[in-house]
MIDOSE-1310 file (N, C-alpha, C; in nm, 2 decimals, decimal comma, always signed):
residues 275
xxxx	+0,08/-0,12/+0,00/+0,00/+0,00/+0,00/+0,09/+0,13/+0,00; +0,18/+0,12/+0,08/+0,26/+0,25/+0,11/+0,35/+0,23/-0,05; +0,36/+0,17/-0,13/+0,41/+0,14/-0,25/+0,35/+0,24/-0,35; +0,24/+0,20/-0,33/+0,15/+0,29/-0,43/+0,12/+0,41/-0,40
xxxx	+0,14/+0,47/-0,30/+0,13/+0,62/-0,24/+0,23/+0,69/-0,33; +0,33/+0,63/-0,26/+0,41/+0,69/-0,32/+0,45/+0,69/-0,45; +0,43/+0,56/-0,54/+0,45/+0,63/-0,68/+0,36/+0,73/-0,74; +0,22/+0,70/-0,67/+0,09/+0,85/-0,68/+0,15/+0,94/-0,66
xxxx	+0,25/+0,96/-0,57/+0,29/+1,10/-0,53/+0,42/+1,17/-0,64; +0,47/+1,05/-0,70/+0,54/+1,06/-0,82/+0,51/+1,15/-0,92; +0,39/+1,01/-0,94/+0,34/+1,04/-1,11/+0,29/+1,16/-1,07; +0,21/+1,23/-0,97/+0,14/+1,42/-0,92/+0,26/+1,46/-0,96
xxxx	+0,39/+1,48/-0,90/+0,48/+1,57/-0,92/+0,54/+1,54/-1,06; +0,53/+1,47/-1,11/+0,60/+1,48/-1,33/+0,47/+1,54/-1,35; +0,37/+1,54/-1,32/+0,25/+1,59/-1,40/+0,28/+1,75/-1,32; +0,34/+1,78/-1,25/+0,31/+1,93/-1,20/+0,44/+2,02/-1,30
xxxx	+0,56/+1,95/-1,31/+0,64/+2,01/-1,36/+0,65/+1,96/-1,52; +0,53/+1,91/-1,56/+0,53/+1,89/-1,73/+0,39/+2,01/-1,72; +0,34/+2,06/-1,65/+0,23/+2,13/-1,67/+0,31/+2,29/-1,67; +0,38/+2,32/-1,53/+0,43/+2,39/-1,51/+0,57/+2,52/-1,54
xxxx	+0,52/+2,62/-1,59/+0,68/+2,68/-1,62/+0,68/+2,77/-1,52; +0,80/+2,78/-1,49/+0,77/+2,87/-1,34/+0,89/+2,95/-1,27; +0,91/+3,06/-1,22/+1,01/+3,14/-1,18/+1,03/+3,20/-1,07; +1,12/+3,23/-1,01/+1,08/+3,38/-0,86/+1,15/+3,50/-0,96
xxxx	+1,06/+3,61/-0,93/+1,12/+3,71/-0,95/+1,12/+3,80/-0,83; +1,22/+3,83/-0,80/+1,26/+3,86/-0,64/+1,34/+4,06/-0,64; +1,29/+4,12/-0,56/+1,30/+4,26/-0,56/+1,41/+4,26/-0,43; +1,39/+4,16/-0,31/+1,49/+4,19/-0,20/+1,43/+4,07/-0,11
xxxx	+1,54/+3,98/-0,16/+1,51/+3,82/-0,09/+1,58/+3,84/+0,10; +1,52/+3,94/+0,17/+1,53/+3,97/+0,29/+1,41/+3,94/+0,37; +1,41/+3,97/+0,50/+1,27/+4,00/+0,57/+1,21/+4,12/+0,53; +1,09/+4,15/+0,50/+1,04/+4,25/+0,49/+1,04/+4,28/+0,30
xxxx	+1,11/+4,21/+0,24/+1,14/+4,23/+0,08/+0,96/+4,16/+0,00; +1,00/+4,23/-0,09/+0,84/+4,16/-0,15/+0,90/+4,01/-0,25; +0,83/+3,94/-0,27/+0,87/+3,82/-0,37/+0,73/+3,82/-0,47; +0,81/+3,76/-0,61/+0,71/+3,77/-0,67/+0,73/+3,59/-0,76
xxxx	+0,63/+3,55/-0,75/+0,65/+3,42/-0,82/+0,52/+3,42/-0,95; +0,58/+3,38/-1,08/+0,50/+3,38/-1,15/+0,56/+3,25/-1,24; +0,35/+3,21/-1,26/+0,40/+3,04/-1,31/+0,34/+3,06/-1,48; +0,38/+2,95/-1,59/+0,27/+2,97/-1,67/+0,18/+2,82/-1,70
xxxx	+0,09/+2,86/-1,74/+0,04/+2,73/-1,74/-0,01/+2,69/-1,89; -0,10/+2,57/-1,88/-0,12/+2,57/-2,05/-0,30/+2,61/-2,05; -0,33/+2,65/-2,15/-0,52/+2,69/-2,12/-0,56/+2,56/-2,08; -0,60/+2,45/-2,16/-0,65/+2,30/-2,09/-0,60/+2,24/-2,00
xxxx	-0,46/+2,30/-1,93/-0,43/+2,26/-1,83/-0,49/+2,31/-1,67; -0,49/+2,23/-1,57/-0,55/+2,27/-1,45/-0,45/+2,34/-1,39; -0,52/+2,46/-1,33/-0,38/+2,56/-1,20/-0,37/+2,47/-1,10; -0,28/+2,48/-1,10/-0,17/+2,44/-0,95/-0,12/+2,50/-0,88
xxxx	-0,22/+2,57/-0,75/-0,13/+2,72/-0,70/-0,04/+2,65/-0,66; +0,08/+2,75/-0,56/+0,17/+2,70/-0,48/+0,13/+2,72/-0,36; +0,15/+2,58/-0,28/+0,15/+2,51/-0,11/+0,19/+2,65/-0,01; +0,12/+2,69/+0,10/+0,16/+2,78/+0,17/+0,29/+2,75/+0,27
xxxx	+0,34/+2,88/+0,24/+0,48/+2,84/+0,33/+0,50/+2,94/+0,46; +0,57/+2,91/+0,54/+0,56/+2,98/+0,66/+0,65/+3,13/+0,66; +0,79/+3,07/+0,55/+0,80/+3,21/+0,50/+0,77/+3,35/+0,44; +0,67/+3,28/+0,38/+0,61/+3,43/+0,28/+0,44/+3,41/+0,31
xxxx	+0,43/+3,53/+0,32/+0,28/+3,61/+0,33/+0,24/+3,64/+0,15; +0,11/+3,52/+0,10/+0,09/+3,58/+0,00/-0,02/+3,72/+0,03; +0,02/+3,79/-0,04/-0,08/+3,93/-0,08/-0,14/+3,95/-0,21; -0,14/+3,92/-0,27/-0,20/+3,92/-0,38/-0,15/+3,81/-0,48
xxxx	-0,27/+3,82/-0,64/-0,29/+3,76/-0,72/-0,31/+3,83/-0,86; -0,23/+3,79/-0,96/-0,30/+3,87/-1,10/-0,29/+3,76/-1,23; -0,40/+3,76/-1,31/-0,38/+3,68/-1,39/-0,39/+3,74/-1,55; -0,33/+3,70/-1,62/-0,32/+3,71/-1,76/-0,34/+3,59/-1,81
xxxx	-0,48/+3,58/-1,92/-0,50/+3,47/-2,00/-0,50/+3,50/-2,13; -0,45/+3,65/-2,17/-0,45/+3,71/-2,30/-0,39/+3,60/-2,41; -0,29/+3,56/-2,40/-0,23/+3,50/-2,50/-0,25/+3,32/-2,49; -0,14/+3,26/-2,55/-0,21/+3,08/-2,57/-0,22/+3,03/-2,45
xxxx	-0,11/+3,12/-2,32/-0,09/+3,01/-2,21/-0,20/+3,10/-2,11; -0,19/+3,07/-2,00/-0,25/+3,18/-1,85/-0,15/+3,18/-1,75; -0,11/+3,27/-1,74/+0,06/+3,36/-1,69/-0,03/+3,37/-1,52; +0,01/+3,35/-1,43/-0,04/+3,42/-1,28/+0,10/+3,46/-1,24
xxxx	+0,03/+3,56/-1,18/+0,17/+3,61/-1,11/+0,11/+3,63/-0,94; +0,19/+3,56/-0,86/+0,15/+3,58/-0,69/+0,24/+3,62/-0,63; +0,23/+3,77/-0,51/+0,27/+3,86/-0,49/+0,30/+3,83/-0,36; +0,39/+3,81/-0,28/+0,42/+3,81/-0,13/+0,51/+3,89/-0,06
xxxx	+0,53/+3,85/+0,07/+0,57/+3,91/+0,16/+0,66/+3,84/+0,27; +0,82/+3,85/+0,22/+0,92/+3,75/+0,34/+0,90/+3,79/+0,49; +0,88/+3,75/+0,55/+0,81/+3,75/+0,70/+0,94/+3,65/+0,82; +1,02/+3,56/+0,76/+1,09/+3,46/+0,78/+1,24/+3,40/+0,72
xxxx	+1,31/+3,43/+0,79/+1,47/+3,36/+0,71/+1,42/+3,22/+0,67; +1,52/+3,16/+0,59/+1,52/+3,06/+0,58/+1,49/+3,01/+0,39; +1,55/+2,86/+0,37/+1,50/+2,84/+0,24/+1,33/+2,81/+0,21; +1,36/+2,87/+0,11/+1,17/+2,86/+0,10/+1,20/+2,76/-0,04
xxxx	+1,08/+2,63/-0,04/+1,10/+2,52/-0,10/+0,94/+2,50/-0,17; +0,88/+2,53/-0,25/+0,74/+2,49/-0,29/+0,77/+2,33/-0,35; +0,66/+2,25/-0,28/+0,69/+2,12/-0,34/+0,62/+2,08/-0,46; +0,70/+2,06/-0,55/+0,63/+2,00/-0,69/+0,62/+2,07/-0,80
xxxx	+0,68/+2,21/-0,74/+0,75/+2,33/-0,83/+0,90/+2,30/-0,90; +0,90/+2,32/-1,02/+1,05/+2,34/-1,09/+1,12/+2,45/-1,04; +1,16/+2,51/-0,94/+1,18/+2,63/-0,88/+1,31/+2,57/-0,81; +1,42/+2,69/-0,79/+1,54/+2,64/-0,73/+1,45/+2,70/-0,62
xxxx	+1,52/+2,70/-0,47/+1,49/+2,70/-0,38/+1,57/+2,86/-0,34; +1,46/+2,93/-0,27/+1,47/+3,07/-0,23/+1,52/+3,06/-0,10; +1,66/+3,17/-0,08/+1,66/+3,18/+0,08/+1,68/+3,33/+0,06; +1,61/+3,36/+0,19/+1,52/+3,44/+0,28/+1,66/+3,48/+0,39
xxxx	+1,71/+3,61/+0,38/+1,82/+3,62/+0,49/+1,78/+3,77/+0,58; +1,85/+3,79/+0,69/+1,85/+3,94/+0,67/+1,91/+4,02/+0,66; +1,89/+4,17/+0,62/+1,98/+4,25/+0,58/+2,13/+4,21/+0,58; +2,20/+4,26/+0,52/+2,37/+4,26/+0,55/+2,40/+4,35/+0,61
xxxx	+2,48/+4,30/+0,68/+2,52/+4,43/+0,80/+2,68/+4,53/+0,77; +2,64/+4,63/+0,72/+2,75/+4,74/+0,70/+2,89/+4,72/+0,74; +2,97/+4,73/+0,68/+3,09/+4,74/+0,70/+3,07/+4,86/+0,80; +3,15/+4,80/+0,92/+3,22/+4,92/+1,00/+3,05/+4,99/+1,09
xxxx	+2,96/+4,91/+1,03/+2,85/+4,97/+1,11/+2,86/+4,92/+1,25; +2,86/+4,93/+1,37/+2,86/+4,82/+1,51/+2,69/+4,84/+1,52; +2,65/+4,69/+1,61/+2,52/+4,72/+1,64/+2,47/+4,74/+1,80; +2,38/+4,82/+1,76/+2,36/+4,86/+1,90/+2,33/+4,88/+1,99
xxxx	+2,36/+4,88/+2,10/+2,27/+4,81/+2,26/+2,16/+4,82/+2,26; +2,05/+4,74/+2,37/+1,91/+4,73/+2,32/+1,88/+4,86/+2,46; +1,83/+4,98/+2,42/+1,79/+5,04/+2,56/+1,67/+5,10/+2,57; +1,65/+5,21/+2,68/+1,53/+5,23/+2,70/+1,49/+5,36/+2,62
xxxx	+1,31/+5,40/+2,62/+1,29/+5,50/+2,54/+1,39/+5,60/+2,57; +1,40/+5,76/+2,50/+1,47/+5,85/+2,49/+1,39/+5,97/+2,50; +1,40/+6,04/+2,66/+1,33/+6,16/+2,68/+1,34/+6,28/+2,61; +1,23/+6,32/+2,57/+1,22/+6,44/+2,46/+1,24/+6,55/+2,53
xxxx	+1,26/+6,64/+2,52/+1,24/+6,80/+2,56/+1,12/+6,87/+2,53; +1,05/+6,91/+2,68/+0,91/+7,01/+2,60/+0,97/+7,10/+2,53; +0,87/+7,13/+2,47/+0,85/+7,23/+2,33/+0,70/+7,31/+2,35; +0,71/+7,43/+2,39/+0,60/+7,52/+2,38/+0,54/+7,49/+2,22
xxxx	+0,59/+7,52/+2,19/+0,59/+7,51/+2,00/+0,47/+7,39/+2,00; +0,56/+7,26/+1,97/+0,48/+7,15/+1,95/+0,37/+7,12/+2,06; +0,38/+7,19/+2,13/+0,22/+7,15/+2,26/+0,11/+7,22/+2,19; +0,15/+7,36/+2,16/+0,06/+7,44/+2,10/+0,01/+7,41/+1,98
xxxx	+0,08/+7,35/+1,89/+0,03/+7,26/+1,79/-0,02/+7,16/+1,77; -0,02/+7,05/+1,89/-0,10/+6,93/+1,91/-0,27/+7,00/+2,00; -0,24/+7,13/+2,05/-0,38/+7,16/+2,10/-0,41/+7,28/+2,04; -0,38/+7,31/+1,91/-0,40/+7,43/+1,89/-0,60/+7,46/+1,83
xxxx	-0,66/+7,32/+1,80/-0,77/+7,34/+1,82/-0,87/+7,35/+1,91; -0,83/+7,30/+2,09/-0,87/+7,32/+2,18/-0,79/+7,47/+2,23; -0,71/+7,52/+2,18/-0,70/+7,65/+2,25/-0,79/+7,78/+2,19; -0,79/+7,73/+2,11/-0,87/+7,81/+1,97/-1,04/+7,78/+2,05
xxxx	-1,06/+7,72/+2,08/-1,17/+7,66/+2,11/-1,18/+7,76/+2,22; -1,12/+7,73/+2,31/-1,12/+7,80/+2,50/-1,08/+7,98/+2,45; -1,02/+8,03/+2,35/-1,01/+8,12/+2,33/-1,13/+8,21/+2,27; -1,22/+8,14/+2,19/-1,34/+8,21/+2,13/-1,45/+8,20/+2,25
xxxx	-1,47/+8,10/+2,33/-1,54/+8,11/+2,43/-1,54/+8,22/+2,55; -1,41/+8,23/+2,58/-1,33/+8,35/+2,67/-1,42/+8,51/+2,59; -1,42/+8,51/+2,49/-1,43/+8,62/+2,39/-1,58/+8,66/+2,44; -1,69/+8,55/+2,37/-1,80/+8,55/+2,45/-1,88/+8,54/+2,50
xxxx	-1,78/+8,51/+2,65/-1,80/+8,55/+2,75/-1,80/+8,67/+2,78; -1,69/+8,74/+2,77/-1,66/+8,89/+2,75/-1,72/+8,94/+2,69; -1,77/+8,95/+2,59/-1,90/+9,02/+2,47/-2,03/+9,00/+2,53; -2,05/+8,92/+2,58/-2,20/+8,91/+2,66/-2,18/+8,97/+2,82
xxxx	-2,11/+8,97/+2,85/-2,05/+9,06/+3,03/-2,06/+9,18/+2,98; -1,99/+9,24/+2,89/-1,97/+9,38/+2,86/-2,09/+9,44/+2,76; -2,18/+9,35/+2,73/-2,31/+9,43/+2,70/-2,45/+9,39/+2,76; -2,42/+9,31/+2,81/-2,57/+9,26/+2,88/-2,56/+9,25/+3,05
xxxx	-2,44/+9,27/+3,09/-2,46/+9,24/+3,23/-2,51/+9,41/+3,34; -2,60/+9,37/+3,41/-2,68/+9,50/+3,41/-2,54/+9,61/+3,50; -2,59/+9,70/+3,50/-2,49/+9,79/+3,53/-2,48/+9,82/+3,73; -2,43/+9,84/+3,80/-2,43/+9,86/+3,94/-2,48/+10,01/+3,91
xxxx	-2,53/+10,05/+4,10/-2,51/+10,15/+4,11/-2,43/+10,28/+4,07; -2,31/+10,24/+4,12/-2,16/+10,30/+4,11/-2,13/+10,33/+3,93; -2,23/+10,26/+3,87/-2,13/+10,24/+3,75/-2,30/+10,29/+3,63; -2,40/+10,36/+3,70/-2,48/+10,42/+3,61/-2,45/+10,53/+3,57
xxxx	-2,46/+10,53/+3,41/-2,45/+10,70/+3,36/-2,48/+10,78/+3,40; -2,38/+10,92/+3,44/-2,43/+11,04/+3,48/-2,50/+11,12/+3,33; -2,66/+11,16/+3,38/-2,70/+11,25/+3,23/-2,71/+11,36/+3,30; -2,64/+11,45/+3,24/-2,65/+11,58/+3,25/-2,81/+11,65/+3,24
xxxx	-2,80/+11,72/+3,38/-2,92/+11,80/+3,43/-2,95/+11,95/+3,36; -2,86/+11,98/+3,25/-2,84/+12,11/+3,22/-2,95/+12,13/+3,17; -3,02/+12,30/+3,18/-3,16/+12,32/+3,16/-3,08/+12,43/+3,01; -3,11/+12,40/+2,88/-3,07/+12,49/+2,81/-3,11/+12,60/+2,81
xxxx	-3,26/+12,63/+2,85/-3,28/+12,74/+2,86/-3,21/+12,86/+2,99; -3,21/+12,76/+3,08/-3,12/+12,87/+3,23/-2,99/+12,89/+3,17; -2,95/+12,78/+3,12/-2,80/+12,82/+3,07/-2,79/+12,96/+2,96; -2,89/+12,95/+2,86/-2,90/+13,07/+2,77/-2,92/+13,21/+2,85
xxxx	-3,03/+13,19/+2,95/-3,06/+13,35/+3,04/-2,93/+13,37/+3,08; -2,84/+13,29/+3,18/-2,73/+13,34/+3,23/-2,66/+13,37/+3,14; -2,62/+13,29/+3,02/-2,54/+13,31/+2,94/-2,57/+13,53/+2,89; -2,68/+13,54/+2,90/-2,71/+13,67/+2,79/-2,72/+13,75/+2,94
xxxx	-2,72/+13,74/+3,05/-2,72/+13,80/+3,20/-2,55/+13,85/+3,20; -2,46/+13,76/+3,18/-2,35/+13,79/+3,21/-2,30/+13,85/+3,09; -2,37/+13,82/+2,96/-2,29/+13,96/+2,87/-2,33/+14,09/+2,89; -2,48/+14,12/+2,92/-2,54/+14,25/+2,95/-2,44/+14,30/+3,11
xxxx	-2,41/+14,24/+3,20/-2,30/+14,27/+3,30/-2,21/+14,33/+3,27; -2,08/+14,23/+3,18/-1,96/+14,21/+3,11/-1,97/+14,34/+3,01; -2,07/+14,35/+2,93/-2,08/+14,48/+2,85/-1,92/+14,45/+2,71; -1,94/+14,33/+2,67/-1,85/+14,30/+2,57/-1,78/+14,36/+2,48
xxxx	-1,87/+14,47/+2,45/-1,85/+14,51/+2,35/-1,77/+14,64/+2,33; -1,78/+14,73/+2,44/-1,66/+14,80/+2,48/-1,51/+14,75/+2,44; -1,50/+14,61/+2,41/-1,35/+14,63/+2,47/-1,34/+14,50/+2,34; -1,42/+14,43/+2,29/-1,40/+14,35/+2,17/-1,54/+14,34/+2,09
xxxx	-1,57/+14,42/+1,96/-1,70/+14,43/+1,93/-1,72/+14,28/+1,84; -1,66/+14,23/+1,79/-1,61/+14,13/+1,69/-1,65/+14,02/+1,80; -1,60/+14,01/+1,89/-1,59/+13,84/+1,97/-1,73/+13,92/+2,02; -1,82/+14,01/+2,07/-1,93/+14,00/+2,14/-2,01/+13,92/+2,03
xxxx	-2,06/+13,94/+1,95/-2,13/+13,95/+1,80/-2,12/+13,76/+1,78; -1,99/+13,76/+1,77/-1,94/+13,62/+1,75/-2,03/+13,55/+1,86; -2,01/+13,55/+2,00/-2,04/+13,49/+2,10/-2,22/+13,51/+2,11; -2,28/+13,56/+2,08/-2,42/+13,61/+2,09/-2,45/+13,53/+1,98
xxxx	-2,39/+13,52/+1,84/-2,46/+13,50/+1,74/-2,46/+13,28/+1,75; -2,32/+13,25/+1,82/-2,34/+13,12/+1,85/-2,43/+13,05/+1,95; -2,51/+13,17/+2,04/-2,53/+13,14/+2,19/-2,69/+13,13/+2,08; -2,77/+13,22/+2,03/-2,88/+13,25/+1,95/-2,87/+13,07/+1,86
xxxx	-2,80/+13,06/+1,77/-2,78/+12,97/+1,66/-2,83/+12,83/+1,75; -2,72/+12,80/+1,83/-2,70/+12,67/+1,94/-2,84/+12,65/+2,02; -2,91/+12,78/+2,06/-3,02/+12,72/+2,22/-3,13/+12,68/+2,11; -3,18/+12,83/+1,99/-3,29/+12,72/+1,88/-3,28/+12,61/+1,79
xxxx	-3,15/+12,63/+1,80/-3,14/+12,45/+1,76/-3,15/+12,35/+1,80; -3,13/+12,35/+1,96/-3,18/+12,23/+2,04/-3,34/+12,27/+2,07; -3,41/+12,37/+2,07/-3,55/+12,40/+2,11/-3,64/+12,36/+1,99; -3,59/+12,41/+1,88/-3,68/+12,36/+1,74/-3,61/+12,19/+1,65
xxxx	-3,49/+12,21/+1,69/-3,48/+12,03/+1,66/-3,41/+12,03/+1,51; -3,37/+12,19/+1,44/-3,33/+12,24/+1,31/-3,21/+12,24/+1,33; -3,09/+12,21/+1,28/-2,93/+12,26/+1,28/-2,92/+12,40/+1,22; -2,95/+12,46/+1,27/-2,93/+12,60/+1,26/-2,81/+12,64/+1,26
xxxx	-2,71/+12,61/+1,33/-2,58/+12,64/+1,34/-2,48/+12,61/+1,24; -2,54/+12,45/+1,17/-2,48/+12,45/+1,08/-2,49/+12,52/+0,96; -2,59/+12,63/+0,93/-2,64/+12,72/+0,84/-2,62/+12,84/+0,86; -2,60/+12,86/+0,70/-2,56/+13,07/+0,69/-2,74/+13,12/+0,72
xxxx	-2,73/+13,25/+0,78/-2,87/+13,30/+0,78/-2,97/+13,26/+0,70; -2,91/+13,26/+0,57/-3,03/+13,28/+0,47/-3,12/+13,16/+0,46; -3,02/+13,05/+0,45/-3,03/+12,91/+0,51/-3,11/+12,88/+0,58; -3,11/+12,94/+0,73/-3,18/+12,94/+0,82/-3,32/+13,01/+0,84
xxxx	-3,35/+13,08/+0,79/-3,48/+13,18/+0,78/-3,53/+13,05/+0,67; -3,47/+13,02/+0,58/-3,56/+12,93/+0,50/-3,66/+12,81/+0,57; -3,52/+12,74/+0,66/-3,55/+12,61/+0,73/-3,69/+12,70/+0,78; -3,68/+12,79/+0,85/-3,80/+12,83/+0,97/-3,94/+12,94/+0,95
xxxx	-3,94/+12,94/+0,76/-4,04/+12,93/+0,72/-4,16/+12,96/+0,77; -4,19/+12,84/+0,77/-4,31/+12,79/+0,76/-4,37/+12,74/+0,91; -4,25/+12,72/+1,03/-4,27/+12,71/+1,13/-4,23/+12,88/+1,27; -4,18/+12,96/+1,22/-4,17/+13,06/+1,34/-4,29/+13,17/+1,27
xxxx	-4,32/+13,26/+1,33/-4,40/+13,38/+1,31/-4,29/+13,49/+1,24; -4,33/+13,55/+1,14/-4,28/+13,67/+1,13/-4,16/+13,75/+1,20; -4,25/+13,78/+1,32/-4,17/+13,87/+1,43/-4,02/+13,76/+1,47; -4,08/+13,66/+1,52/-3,98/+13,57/+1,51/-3,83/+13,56/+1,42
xxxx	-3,89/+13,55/+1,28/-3,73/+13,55/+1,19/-3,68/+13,66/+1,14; -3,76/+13,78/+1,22/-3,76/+13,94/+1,23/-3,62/+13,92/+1,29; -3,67/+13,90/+1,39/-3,53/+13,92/+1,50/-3,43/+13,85/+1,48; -3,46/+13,72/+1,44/-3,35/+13,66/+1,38/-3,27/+13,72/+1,32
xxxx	-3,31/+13,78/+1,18/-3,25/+13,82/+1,10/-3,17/+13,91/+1,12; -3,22/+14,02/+1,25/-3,17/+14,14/+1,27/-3,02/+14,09/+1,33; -3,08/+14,00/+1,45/-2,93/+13,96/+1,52/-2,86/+13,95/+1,42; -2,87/+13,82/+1,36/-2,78/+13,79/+1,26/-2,70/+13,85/+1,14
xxxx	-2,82/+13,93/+1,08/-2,73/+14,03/+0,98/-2,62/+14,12/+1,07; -2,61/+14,19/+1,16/-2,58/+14,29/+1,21/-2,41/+14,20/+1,25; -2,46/+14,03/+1,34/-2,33/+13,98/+1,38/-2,23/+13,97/+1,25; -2,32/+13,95/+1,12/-2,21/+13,94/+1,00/-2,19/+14,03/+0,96
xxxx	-2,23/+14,16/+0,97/-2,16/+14,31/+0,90/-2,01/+14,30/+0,99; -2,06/+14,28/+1,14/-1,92/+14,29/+1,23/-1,84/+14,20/+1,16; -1,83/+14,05/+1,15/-1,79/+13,96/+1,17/-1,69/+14,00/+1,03; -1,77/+14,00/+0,89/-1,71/+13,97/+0,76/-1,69/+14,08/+0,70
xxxx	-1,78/+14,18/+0,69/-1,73/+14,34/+0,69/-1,70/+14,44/+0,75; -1,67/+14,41/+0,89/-1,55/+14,49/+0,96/-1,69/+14,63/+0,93; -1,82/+14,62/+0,98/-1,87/+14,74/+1,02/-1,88/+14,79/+1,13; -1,94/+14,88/+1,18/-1,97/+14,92/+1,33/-2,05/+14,99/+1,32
xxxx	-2,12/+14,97/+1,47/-2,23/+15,03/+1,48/-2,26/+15,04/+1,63; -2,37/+15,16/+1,67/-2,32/+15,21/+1,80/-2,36/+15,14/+1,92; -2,37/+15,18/+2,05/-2,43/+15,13/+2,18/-2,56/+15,04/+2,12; -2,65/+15,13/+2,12/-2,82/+15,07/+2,08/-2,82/+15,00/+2,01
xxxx	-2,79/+14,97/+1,91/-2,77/+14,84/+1,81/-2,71/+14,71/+1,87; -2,59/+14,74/+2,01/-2,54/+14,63/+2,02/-2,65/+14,59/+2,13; -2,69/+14,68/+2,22/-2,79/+14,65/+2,40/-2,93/+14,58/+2,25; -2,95/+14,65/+2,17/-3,08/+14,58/+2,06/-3,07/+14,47/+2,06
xxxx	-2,94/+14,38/+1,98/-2,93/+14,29/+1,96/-2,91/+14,23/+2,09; -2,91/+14,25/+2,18/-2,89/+14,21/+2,31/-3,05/+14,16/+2,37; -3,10/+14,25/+2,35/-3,22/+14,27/+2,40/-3,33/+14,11/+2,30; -3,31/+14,14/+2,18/-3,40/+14,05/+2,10/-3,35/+13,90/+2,13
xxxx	-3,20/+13,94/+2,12/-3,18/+13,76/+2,17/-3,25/+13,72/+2,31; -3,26/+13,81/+2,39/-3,32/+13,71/+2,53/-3,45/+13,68/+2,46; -3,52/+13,85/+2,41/-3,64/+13,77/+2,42/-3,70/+13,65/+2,30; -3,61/+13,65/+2,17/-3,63/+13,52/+2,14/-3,59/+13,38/+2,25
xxxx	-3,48/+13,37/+2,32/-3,46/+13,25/+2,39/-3,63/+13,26/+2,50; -3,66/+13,33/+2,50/-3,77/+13,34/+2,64/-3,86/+13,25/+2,53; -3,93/+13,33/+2,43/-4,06/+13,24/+2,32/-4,02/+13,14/+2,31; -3,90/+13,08/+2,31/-3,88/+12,92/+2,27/-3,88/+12,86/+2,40
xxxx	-3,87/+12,93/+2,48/-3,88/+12,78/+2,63/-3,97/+12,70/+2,63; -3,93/+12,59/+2,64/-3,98/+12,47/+2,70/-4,13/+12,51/+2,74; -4,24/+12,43/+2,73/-4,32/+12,44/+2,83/-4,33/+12,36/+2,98; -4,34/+12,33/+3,07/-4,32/+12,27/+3,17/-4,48/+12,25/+3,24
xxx	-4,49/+12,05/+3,19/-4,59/+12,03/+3,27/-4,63/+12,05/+3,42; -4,77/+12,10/+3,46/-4,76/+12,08/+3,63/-4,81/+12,00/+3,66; -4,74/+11,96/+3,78/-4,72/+11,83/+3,85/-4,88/+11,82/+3,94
């Protein structure tokens, strides 16, 4: 019995290497090298892969049946020293070594890891999306504190109490005192004509000030009386003869224009509800 095994195992292997044409084509017969073995076969003949070996990891497979024969080519991976032997292959036998070792290279001791040095740098770059993160949040936080958080005592706006109108009577109190014009006719004129411009602009809600007279009698039309842009006008023309033509003109003209400014600032006051 064991007679006939064995020549069965015969006649298998003349039938593998009359079927078979076969090669290594080898890139780096090391550990870690790829191997490539490619066999051909005949079309009516049966494939006969090759037997797995402990040395090589196959990875792949490609086949070509374009022409008379079918070409495979199987792709591995040396994993293992040693001769590698497929049985029943016409193949000389592969060995599997490792690297050569360098002239003059020595090899060297086995030791422990190798402490690095912090690096601000590289911290900040392995967290630079959590700081980015904690840094827009910080933000707001602060943008919602600094506009919504309600205000303390200590820390409410002071608004000014100033009555424009009291301020205008003093104001026109202490030039009729002062008597301006004795001693600079030009700056009285000036000062009266901005003190007039400034109080009905805050009373009528017109920028007056930022307009030449003529300008201004227009704006106020259709909203002051007559007498009203009477006196306007008077003030005003008379401040610009001083101002831009260097005229003059005596006491009564200047106590006049003195006189009309209060009592325009008086017609514009405020009404004041009673309580």
């Amino acid at each position: 019995m064991k007679k006939l095994l064995v020549v069965a195992l015969m006649i298998g292997w003349s039938a593998v290497q009359a079927q078979v044409t076969a090669r290594w084509d080898t890139t780096e017969q090391v550990v870690g090298g790829m191997v490539v073995l490619e066999a051909e076969f005949a079309q009516e003949d049966a494939v006969v892969k090759p037997d797995t070996v402990g040395e090589l990891l196959w990875l792949s497979e490609e086949i070509d049946s374009s022409g008379n024969y079918t070409v495979y080519r199987w792709t591995a991976l040396a994993v293992d020293t040693g001769q590698i032997i497929i049985e029943g292959w016409p193949l000389e036998p592969l060995s599997v070594q490792f690297l050569p070792v360098i002239e003059g290279l020595e090899k060297e001791e086995a030791r422990g890891p190798k402490d690095v040095p912090f690096s601000i740098w590289w911290w900040v770059v392995a967290y630079k999306w959590w700081l980015l993160g904690v840094l827009l949040t910080v933000l707001a936080i602060w943008y919602v504190w600094r506009n919504w958080t309600p205000k303390t005592k200590g820390e409410v706006e002071v608004v000014s109490e100033e009555d424009p109108f009291e301020t205008a009577i003093s104001a026109i109190q202490e030039i009729r005192a002062s008597k301006p014009w004795e001693n600079n006719v030009k700056q009285y004129y000036v000062t009266l004509g901005d003190l007039v411009r400034r109080y009905l602009s805050i009373q009528s809600g017109l920028p007056l000030s930022e307009k030449t007279t003529e300008e201004a009698l227009e704006m106020v039309k259709a909203r002051w009386t007559a007498a009203q842009r009477e006196d306007f006008a008077f003030i005003m023309s008379r401040a610009d003869v001083v101002k831009f033509a260097k005229g003059t003109m005596d006491v009564n003209t200047h106590v006049g224009c003195l006189d009309k400014a209060e009592d325009l600032i008086i017609q514009f006051k405020p009404e004041v509800d009673d309580e």
